[in-house]
C-alpha positions, 0 to 999 in steps of 0.5 A: 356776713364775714368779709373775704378770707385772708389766704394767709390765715391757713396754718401751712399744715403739709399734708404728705405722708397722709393718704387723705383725699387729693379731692378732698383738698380740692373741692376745698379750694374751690370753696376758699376761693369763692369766698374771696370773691366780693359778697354781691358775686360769690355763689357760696361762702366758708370761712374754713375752707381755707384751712385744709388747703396745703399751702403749697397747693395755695401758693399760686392763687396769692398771685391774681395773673395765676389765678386768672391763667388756672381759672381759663385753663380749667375752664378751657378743660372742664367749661363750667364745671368749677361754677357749678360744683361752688353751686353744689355747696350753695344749694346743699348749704341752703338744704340744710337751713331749710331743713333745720327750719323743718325740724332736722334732728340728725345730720349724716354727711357722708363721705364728708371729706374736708365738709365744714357745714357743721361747724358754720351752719347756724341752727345745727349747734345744740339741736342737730346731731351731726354725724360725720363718715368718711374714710380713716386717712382723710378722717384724720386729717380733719380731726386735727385741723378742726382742733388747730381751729377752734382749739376742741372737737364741737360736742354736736359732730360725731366722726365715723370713720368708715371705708365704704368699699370695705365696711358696712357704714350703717353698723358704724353709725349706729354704734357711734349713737345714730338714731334710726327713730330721728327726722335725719338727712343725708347728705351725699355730696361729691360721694356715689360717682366715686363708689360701686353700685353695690354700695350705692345700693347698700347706703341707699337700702340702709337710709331707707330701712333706717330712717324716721318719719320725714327723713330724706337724702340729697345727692348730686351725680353724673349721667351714666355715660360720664362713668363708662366713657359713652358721653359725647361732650367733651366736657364728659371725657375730660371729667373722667379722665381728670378724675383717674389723674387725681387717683380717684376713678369714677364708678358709679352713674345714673341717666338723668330720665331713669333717676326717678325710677331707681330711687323709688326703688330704692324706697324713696318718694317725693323724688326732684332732680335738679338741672343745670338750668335750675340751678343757674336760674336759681344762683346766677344773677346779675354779675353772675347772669352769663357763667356758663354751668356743666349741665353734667352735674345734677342734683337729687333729693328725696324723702324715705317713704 
């Protein structure tokens, strides 16, 4: 595995004057800086991350005593929130591997943001079609800095560009050459709190009616109470109000007791819903063993019935 990313490798691309996602970037942070981290203690790692991060928003974190003051501030905000969602990219990047291992034949990321599991996933090259929907703006913006990277677009990704509020995904995927016959997963990472319900519904109808023998889905989500201002945590209030700052306001939540039974009738069986506790057991070892986690972000997978 490759050593720690040098902050100094991002290009210094500014991003102003393109409306792509400010929590695109974000997320993207999160995951170059996990990735600085020794081998032995980081929870995940991606070489590219690195890139579709201004280097205005990098600037502080060339500075250790900043990064220590940033990282205790958020957490103070948001108390484990940051380590769980550098597991979220963990457990959907070993998803993936396990389904590739299980005969993957289509990838579909959507809402992929600045995703780069396509391009550092071994397995998915010159096997798996890996379909990438996710709004024009912030779209764009990853074309470009995919090129600046490898110097082409890999033959393997096929870029949708869709607004989910406004379009309909499906039609968009299948012009693009998407194959309702193929084993496929889909990947919803970061994706149904910022969407209505309406399209949730739709997304989830499509995958279900659209979908081969053993195709499955692998989502994370937030208690309903997060979304409509009921939660009692702290932690609950300050997400949702973090969330309206950045632009980006939450829509969309599901009880964490109901899930099962709002997939199934949706058309999906074989239905797991993934703790805080599972995960932190599953991820959080030595170094690592007393990091809190935010038992308010849960995972889901799936399988279409």
């Amino acid at each position: 595995m490759q050593g720690p990313i040098n902050f100094t490798n991002s290009s210094g691309t500014h991003f102003k004057g393109r409306e792509s996602s400010k929590l695109a970037e974000g997320i993207a942070l999160h995951r170059a800086l996990e990735s600085q981290k020794p081998e032995s203690e980081r929870i995940c790692y991606d070489p590219y991350a690195i890139y579709f991060i201004n280097q205005e928003t990098l600037e502080p974190f060339s500075d250790p005593q900043k990064v220590k003051v940033s990282h205790e501030y958020y957490e103070r905000l948001l108390p484990g929130f940051t380590n769980s969602v550098r597991t979220r990219v963990r457990y959907f990047d070993d998803f993936v591997k396990k389904s590739i291992d299980e005969g993957l034949e289509q990838l579909v990321i959507l809402g992929a943001g600045y995703d780069t599991r396509a391009y550092r996933i071994e397995g998915l090259k010159g096997k798996v079609k890996v379909y990438e929907v996710d709004h024009p703006n912030t779209q764009s913006v990853k074309i470009e800095k995919i090129k600046e990277i490898f110097g082409f677009l890999p033959e393997h990704v096929i870029y949708v560009p869709v607004d989910f509020e406004t379009e309909d995904f499906g039609e968009r995927l299948i012009e693009k050459g998407y194959d309702r016959s193929f084993k496929t997963l889909f990947l919803m990472e970061g994706l149904i709190m910022y969407i209505t319900l309406e399209t949730v519904d739709e997304t989830l109808t499509f995958i279900a009616k659209n979908s081969g023998k053993g195709s499955s889905i692998l989502l994370d989500y937030f208690p309903e109470s997060v979304i409509d201002g009921s939660c009692e945590l702290e932690v609950g209030k300050n997400m949702r109000e973090y969330a309206a700052k950045q632009g980006e306001h939450f829509k969309f939540g599901i009880k964490e007791e109901e899930v099962e039974t709002f997939l199934a009738k949706r058309g999906f069986s074989q239905i797991y819903n993934v703790t805080s506790e599972d995960y932190k057991k599953m991820y959080f070892q030595g170094i690592n063993k007393d990091k809190s986690v935010c038992s308010l972000m849960l995972f889901v997978h799936a399988v279409v019935q």
